[in-house]
N, C-alpha and C positions, 0 to 999 in steps of 0.2 A: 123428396117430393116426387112422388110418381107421375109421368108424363103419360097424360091420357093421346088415345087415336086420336089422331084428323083425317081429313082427307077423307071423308067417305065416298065421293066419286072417282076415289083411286082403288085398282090392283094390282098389288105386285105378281107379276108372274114368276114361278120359278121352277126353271125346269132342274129335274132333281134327279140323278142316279148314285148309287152307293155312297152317299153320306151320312150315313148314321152317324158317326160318331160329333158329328157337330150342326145338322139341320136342324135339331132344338133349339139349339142356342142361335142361330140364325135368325129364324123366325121368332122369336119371342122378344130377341132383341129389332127389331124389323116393325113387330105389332107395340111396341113403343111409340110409334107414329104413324105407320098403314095398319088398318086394323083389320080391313080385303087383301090376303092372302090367297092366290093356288098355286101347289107345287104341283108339277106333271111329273108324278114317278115312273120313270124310262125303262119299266123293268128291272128295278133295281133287285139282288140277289140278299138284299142285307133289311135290318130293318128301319131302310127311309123313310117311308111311307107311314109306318107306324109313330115314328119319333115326332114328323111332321103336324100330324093330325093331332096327337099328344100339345103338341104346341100352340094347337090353335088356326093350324092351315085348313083349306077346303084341299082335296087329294084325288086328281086323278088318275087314274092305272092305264099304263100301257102291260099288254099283257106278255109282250118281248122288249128289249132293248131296241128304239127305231132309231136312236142320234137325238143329239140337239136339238137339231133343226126342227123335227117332229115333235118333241114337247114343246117349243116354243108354239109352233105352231098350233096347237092343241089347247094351249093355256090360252092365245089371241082368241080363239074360234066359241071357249067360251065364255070370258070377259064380251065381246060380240052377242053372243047368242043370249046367257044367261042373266047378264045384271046392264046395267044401264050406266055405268062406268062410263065419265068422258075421259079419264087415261087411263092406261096403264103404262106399268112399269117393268121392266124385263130384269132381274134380278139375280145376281148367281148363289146356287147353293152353299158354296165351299166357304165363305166366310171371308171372301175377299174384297167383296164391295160396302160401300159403306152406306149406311142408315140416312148421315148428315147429309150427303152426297144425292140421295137420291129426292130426298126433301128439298133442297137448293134447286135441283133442278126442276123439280114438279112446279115450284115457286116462280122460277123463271119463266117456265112455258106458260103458266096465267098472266105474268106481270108483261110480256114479251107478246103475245096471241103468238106464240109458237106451237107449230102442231109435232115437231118434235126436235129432243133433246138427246144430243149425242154427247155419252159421257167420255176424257179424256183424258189418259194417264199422263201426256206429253205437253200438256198446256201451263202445267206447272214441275216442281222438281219431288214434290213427296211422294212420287211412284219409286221402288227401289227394283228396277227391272236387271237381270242380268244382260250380261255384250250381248248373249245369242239372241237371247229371247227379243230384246231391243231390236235389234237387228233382224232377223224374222219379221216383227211388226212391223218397222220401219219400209219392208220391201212390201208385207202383205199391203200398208196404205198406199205405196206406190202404183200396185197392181189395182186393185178396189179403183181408186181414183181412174184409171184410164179406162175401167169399166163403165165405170157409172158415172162419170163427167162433176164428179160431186170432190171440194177439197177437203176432205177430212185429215186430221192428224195421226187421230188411231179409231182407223176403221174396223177393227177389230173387236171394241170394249163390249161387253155384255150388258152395260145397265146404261138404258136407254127410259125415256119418257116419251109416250107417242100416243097421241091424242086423238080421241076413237075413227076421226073421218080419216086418219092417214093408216090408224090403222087396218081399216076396211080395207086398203090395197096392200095390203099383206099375203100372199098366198107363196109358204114357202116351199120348193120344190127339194132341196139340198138339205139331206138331214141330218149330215155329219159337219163339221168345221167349216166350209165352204158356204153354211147359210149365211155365217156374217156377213160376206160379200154381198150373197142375193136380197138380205134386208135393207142395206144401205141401198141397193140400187131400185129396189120399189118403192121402198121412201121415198128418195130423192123422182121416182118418176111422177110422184102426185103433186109437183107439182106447188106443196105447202110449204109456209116459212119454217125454218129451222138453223139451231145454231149447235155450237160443241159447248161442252161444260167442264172445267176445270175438277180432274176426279183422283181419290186416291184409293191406287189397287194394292191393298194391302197381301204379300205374297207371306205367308206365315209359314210356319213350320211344319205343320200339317200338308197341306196344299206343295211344297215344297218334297216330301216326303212319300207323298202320291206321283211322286215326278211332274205333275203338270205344269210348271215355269217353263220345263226344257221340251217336253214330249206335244203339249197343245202347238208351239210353237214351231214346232218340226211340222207336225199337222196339218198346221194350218197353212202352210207353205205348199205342202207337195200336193195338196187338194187345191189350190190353187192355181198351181203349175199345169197339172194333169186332168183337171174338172172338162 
């Protein structure tokens, strides 16, 4: 039995650079239940952008690689501008996060009047994170918190629910690794209710293979240290 869209006052945002070989399958398994998809292609050199739209995404181009930071920022600006969307959702391309995961917690933020939901590998044990990478997190939430006065567990995750008036204070300046930090800390400056959400970050073989378990992790540490 095929599982029709909900959510129509949902978007997932997803900010998207050189994933072809699995951003179809992402999204189409994604539009199982968001049926408001945009990926921000960051300049990708490969064919994302193509594969994306193939699946059903709305697709916008940066015409260089600007970071993260910038397509999240670009995907908030027009979920804002162009549709009338009271969430969205921040989503990552690689095929790490999960579908169920982001549906619980969209659930949560209506049943809750939460204006946003932080998703969290550490709230339960079905994250399979390596020592380093754990460890990297573990300091990045340490840092993040004494930033932004907020306690997070993993300040870090990428798939978030954030509900349009918290979104409006969104204005991200960091457009590499370092935006994680500056998100949580404009959230948390508006002011609105918010909780964590029990998430599983599925590290595949792929994802794994691109290095990013060990290299995001490094990243995300010395942009932190040196920002």
């Amino acid at each position: 039995m095929t599982t029709m869209p909900t959510h129509a006052d949902t978007w997932l945002v997803v900010p998207l650079y050189n994933e072809a070989p699995v951003i179809g399958e992402v999204i189409a398994g994604a539009r199982g239940a968001f049926a408001n998809i945009v990926c921000v292609d960051d300049g990708s050199s490969d064919r994302s952008a193509h594969a994306a739209e193939e699946a059903g995404a709305v697709v916008i181009r940066h015409a260089t690689n600007l970071g993260q930071g910038a397509a999240l920022q670009t995907g908030i600006d027009f979920v804002l501008g162009q549709t009338d969307a009271q969430y969205l959702i921040t989503f990552d391309a690689d095929g790490q996060h999960q579908v169920s995961d982001a549906a619980a917690m969209l659930r949560r933020a209506r049943e809750e009047d939460l204006a946003v939901v932080f998703g969290s590998r550490f709230l339960d044990d079905r994250t399979r994170a390596g020592f380093l990478k754990r460890l990297v997190l573990k300091t990045a939430v340490w840092v993040t918190n004494q930033s932004t006065g907020l306690r997070l567990t993993d300040a870090h995750n990428g798939l978030r629910v954030i509900r349009r008036d918290a979104a409006a204070g969104v204005r991200l300046r960091q457009d590499r690794m370092a935006h994680a930090s500056e998100i949580v800390l404009q959230l948390g400056r508006t002011r609105l209710p918010w909780a964590e959400h029990p998430v599983h970050v599925l590290y595949t073989d792929y994802s794994k293979g691109k290095g990013q378990s060990l290299w995001n992790a490094v990243n995300i540490l010395v942009e932190l240290m040196f920002r």
